[in-house]
N, C-alpha and C positions, 0 to 999 in steps of 0.2 A: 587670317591666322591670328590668333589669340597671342599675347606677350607676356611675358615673366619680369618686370623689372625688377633687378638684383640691385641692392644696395648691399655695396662693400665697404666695412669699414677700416679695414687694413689689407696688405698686400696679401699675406697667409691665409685666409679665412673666408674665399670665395664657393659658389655653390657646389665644389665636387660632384658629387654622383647625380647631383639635384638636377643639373643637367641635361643628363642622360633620360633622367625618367620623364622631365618637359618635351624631349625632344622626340620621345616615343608615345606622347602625346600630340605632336600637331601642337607645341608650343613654344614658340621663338625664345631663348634667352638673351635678354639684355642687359647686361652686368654693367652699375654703373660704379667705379672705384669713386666716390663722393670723398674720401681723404685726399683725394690729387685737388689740386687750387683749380680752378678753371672751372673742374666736374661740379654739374648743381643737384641739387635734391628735386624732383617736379613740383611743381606744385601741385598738381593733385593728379589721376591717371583714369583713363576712359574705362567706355565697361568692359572693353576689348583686353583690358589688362588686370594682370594680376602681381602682386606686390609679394618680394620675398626680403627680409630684413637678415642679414647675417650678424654672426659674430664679430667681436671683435674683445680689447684689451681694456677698452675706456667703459665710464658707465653713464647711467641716465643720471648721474648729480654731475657729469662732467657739462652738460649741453649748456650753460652757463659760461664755461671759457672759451675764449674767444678762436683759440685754435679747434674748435670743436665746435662750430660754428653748425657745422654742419649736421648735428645732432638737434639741436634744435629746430632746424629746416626740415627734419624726418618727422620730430614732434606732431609739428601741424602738419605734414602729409600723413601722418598713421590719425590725426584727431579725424579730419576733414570722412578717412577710409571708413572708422569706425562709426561714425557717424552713419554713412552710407550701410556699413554692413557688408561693402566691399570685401573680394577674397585677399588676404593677407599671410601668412608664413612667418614666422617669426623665430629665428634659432640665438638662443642661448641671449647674447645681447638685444638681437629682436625682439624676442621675449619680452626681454624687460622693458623695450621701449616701448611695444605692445601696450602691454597692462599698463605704464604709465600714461599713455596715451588715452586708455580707457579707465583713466582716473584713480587706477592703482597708486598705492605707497611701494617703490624699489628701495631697498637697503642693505647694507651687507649683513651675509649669513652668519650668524651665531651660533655658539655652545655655550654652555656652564664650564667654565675653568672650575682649576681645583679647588679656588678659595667660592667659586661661584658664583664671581664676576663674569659678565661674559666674553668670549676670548674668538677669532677670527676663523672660522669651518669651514675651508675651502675645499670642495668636493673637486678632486682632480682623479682622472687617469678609470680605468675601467670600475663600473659595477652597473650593478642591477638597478632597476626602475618598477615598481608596482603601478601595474593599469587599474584606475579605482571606478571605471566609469562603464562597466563588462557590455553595456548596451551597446556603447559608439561608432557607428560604422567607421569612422578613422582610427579604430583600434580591430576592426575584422581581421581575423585570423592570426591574431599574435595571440599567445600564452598570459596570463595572468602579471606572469615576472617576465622579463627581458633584458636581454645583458648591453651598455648602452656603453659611450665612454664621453665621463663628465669635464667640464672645467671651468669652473664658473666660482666666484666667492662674494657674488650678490643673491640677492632672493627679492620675492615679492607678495607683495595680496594678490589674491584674486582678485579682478576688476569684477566692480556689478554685472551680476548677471550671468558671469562665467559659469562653465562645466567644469569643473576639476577632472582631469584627465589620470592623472599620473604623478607617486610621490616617491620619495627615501627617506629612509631615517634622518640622515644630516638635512634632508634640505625637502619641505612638504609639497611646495608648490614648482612639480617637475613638470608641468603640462597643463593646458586648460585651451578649451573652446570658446569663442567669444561669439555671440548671432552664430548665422547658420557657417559661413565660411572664413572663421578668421580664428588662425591657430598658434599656441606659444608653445614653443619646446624648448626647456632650460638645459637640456642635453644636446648630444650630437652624434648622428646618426648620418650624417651625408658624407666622410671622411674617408678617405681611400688611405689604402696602408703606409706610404710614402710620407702622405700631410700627414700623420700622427705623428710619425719619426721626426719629422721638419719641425713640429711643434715642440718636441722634447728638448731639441735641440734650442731652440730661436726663444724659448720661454723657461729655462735653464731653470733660473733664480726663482721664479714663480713655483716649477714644480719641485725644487727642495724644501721652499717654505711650506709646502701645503705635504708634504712626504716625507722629507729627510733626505739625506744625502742618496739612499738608493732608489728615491721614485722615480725616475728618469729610465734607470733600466729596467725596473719594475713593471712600465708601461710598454716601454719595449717589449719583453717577454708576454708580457699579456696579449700583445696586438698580434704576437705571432702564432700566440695559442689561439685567440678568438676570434680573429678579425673575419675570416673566411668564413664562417657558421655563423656571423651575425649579419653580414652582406645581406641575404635574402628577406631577413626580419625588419631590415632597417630600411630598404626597397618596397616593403612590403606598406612599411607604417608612411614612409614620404608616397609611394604611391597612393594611396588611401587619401592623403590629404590636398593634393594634387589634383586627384579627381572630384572629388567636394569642393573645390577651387574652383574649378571650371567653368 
């Protein structure tokens, strides 16, 4: 039986739904929480396995501090992958460890402020996603646009070589394929109704800065209006990529 190893970088931000679609595959999940002391990063994973990086709060300019030790220990395990061509998953943080891994510049996301300095563009809480790559079998059978829910306030280049997948107006580099099976999603699509709410909550401060005082329940209302019509699109797209894993 084939393995998923799951790297978690905080307790909120484990594979949800990702799960479920592994394990209707014939695919073992093994979540490893690498923020608890003791837990290590591997150093590199057989061919028997496949590599999923999640989210988290920290970024790739953290892997430097010492309490983030363990960022850097993912580094060379996503170099060592890439290198290989290895199947990989990368969501939102992954992402960016991804592309940095494969040689990308990660940085935080901008805008033109008023005087036209640039000022901090945190893409939080629901919107749409453009698929720019109409060919890609890990985009079969989704629509053009797709309703996704963001929360991220870094960005990235494409690493050499990449596919550019999918973008937004605030933020261009929403997706990209790397070699045959190793994929970045700066969004989030594995979230069940509960973990959004849990997030609005546990991440308060974040989502007022990036919203204002009402994006909290803003997000709320939206998950209760969308979340159920996006379940199947967002199954549809981790399934695709899951099976190109394989």
């Amino acid at each position: 039986m084939k393995t998923a190893v799951v790297l978690q970088h905080t307790p909120s931000e484990g594979p949800g739904r990702l799960a479920d679609l592994l394990a209707a595959r014939d695919i073992r999940c093994d979540v490893l929480p690498i923020y608890r002391k003791g837990v290590t990063v591997p150093a590199t994973l057989g061919d028997d396995q496949l590599l999923i990086a999640m989210g988290g709060p920290m970024g790739v300019a953290d892997a430097d501090r010492p309490e983030f030790r363990y960022l850097a220990d993912e580094l060379a395990l996503l170099r060592g992958l890439v290198a290989r061509d290895a199947p990989v998953l990368g969501i939102c943080l992954g992402a960016q460890m991804l592309a940095a891994a494969a040689g990308a510049r990660v940085y935080p996301n901008t805008r033109p402020g008023p005087d036209g300095a640039p000022v901090p563009a945190r893409e939080v809480g629901w919107g749409h996603v453009d698929f720019v790559a109409r060919d890609e079998p890990a985009l079969a059978g989704l629509a053009a646009r797709e309703l996704v829910l963001h929360w991220h306030g870094d960005t990235f280049d494409l690493p050499p070589g990449a596919v550019h997948l999918a973008s937004t107006p605030v933020c261009r580099h929403q997706a990209f394929r790397l070699g045959r099976r190793q994929f970045g999603l700066q969004f989030h699509c594995e979230l069940g109704r509960d973990t959004v709410a849990d997030w609005v909550r546990g991440d308060a401060a974040y989502v007022r800065e990036a919203l204002g005082p009402g994006g909290g329940g803003q997000i709320l209302a939206d998950t209760d209006r969308y979340h159920a019509a996006a379940l199947p699109i967002w199954d549809r797209l981790l399934g695709n990529i899951v099976s190109i894993m394989q």
